[in-house]
C-alpha positions in Angstrom: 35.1 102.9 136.8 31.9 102.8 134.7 29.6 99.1 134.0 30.0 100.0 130.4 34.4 99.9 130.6 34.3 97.2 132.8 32.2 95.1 130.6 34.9 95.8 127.4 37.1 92.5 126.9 40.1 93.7 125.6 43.6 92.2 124.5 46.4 94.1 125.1 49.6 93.5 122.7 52.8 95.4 124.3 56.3 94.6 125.1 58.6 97.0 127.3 58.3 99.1 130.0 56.9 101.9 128.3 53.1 99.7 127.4 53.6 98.7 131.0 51.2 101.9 132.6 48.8 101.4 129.8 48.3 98.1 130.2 47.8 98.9 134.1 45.0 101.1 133.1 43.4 98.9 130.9 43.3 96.6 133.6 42.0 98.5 136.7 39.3 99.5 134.1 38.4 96.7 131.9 38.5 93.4 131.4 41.0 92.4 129.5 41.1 88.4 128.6 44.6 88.3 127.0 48.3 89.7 126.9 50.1 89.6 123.5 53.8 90.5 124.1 57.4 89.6 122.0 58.9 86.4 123.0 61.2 86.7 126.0 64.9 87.7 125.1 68.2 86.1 126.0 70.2 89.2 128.0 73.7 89.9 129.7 76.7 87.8 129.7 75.1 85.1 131.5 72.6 84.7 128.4 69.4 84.7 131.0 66.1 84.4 129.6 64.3 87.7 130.5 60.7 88.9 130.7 59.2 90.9 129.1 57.7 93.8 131.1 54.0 93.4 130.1 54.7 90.0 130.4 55.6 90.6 134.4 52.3 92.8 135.1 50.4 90.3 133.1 51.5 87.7 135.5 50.8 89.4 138.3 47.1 89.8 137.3 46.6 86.0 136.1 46.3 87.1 132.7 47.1 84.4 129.8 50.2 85.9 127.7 50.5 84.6 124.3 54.4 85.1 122.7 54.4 84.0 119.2 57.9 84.3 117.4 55.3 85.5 114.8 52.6 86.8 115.0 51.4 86.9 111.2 52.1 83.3 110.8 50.7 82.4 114.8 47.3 84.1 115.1 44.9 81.8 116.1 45.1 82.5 119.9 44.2 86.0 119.6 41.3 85.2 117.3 39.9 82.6 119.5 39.5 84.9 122.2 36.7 86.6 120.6 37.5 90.2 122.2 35.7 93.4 121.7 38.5 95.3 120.6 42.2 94.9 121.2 44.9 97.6 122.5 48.4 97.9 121.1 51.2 99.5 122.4 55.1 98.9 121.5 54.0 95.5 120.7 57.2 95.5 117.8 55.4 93.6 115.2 53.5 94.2 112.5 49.8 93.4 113.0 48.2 91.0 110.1 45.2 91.9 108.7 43.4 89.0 109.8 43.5 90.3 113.1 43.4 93.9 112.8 40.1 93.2 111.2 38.8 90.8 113.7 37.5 92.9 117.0 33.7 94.3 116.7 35.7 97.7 118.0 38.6 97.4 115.9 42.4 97.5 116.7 44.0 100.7 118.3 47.2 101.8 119.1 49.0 104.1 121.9 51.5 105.9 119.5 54.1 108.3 121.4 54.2 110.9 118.6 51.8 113.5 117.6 51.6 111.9 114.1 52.0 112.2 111.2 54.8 113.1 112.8 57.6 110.6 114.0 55.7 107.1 112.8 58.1 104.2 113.4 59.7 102.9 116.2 62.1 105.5 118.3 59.6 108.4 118.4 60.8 109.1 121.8 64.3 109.3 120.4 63.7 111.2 117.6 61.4 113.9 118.9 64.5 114.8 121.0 67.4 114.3 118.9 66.1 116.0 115.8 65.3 119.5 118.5 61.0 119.2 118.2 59.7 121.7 120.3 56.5 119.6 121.5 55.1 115.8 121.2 52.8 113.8 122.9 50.7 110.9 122.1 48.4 110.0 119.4 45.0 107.1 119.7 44.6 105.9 116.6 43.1 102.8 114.3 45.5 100.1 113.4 46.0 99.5 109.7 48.1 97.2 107.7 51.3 100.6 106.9 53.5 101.5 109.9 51.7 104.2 112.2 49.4 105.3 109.3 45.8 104.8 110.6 43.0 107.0 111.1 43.1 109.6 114.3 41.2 109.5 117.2 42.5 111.6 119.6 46.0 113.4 120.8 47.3 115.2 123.7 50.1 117.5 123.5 53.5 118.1 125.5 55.8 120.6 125.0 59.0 119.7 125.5 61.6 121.0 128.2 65.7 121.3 127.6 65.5 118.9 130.7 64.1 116.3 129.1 65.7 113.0 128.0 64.3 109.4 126.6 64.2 108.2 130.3 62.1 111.0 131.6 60.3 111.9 128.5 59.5 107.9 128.1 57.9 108.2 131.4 55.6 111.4 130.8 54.6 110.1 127.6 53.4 107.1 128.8 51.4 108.2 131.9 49.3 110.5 129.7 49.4 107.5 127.1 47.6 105.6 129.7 45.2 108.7 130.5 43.9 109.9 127.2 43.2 105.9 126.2 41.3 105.8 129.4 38.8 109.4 128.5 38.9 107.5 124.6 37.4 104.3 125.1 34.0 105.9 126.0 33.2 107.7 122.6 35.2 104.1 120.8 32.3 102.0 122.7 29.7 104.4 121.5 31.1 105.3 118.1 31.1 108.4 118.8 34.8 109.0 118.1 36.8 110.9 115.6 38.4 109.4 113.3 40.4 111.9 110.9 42.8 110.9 108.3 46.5 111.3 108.6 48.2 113.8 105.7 51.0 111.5 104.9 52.4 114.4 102.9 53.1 116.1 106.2 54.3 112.6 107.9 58.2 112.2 109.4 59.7 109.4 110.3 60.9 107.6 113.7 62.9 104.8 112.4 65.2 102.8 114.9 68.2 104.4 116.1 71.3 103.3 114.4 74.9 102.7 115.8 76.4 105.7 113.5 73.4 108.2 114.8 75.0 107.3 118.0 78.2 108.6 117.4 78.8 112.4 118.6 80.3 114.8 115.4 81.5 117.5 116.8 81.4 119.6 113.4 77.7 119.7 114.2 76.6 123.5 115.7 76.1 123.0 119.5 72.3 122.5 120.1 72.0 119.2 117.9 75.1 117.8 119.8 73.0 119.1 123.6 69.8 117.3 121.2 71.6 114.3 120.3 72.9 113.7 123.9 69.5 114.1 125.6 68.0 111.9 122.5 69.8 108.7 123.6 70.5 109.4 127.4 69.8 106.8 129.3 69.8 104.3 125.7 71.6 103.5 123.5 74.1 106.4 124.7 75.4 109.4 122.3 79.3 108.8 122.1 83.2 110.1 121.5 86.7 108.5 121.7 89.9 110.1 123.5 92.9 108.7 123.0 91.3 105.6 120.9 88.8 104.9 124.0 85.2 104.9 123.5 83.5 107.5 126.2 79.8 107.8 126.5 78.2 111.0 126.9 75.4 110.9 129.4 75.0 114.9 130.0 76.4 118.1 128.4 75.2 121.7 128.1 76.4 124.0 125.5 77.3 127.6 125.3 76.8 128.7 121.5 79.3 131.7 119.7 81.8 131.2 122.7 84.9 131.4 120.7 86.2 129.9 117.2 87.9 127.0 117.3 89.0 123.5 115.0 86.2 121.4 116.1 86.2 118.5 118.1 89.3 120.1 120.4 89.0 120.2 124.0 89.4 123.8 124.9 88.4 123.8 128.9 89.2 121.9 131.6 86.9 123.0 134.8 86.4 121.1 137.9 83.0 119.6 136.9 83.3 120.3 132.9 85.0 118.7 130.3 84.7 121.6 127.2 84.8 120.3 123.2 84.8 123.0 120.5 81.5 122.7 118.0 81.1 124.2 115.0 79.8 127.0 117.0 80.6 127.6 120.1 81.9 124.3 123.1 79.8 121.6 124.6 80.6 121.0 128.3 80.7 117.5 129.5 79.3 117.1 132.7 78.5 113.6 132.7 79.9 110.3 130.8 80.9 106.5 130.8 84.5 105.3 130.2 85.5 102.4 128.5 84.7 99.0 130.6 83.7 101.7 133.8 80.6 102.2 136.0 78.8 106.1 134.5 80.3 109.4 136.9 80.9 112.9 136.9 83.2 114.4 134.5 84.7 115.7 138.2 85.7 112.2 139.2 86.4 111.2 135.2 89.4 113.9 135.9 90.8 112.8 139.1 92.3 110.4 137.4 93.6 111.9 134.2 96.5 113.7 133.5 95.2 117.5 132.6 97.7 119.1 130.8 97.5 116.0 128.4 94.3 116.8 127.5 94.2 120.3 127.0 94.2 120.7 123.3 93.4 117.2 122.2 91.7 116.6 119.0 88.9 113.7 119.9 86.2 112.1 118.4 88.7 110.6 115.4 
């Protein structure tokens, strides 16, 4: 840890658990003076008040957290403070421009997206869903548009067919925290880059709607695998037999396998529940009934009648 980082007061603005190892970074290797997260949300059917998970960590440290409803109209706090520069990460507000132009270092941000690709708020998500073949993360300066500031630096990762949001959320954020950590030097020394973003070449990362959850099985094969991996373990791709919502957790695919109406489940295996694409049948080898715990299509069809299901049209 160098004199120079420790010295840096920083606040950190972040909410969920993804901020949570950048935030850890920032405080084995600065000093940071305050914790901006969202205000703590109402959860489950016993409507109890949850913490944030910066908020936690924060905690834990003896860190102030500050949780305006807010923050353009309740900024005072953070100004008072008087920080060098501050951090953000999946804070899920827009920053005013009063404080974005506030620290001596400027605002920066932990962006999981190579951008100009994938600004907004599921770039996670989206990088799977719509069948990218790498991401990564992207340091940049804050500015009053939505993931539009200047570049400082980026780090590549290529993606795998393995991945999904839980474990791609989990890589992106440990070399979040990294690269922000070999950053701050040449940001304390202005010796950064700082390159503007093309926004001809921009795509977008907007939140994940209910309908972009729902499987269609006229799609070809790969953007169903994409789609599944892209919401697995939230919000959860999903189809209906026999008028009962089933969430897919994990499929694989086999593409040109044989011509069928789509959305008909042609194969019944042990472990594999197969669905005809528009090109070829998606095996189910994971998913979540109606009002049941997630299990194995396996144990799904212990249950089941088989001969009913052969043939079905689903997904109607």
């Amino acid at each position: 840890m160098s004199k120079e980082l420790k010295k840096l007061s920083v606040i950190f603005m972040g909410t969920p658990d993804f901020a949570v190892p950048i935030l850890q970074t920032l405080i084995d290797n600065t000093n940071v003076v305050l914790v901006v997260s969202q205000p703590d949300a109402v959860v489950g059917r016993k409507k109890e008040l949850r913490e944030t998970s910066v908020k936690k960590l924060a905690k834990v440290n003896n860190i102030p957290v500050f949780q305006p409803i807010k923050i353009k109209e309740d900024y005072d706090t953070v100004i008072n403070m008087q920080a060098d520069i501050i951090i953000t990460c999946a804070y899920g507000q827009i920053i005013p421009k009063i404080i974005l132009d506030f620290p001596q270092l400027g605002c920066i941000n932990v962006h999981a997206s190579l951008l100009p690709n994938l600004r907004g708020g599921a770039p996670i998500h989206k990088a799977l869903i719509d069948g990218y073949d790498k991401t990564g993360i992207t340091i940049m300066y804050m500015d009053e548009k939505m993931d539009t500031g200047d570049i400082i630096s980026q780090e590549e990762y290529f993606i795998k067919d393995s991945d999904n949001v839980g474990n791609l959320h989990e890589k992106l954020s440990a070399i979040g925290a990294s690269l922000l950590l070999k950053t701050l030097p040449s940001i304390i020394n202005n010796t950064n880059l700082r390159i503007k973003q093309d926004d001809a070449m921009a795509t977008y990362a907007y939140n994940i709607k209910r309908e972009e959850e729902k499987i269609n099985f006229n799609n070809p094969s790969k953007d169903i695998f994409n789609q599944v991996r892209g919401l697995n373990p939230w919000p959860l791709a999903f189809t209906k037999i026999n008028d009962l919502e089933i969430k897919v957790i994990e499929c694989d695919y086999i593409e040109h396998e044989q011509k069928n109406e789509a959305g008909i489940i042609v194969k019944i295996t042990k472990e594999k529940l197969g669905i005809s694409s528009q090109d070829g049948t998606i095996y189910i080898t994971k998913l979540k009934p109606f009002g049941k715990k997630e299990m194995l299509v396996k144990d799904y069809l212990n249950g089941i009648n088989k001969e009913e299901l052969l043939n079905k049209k689903i997904g109607e």
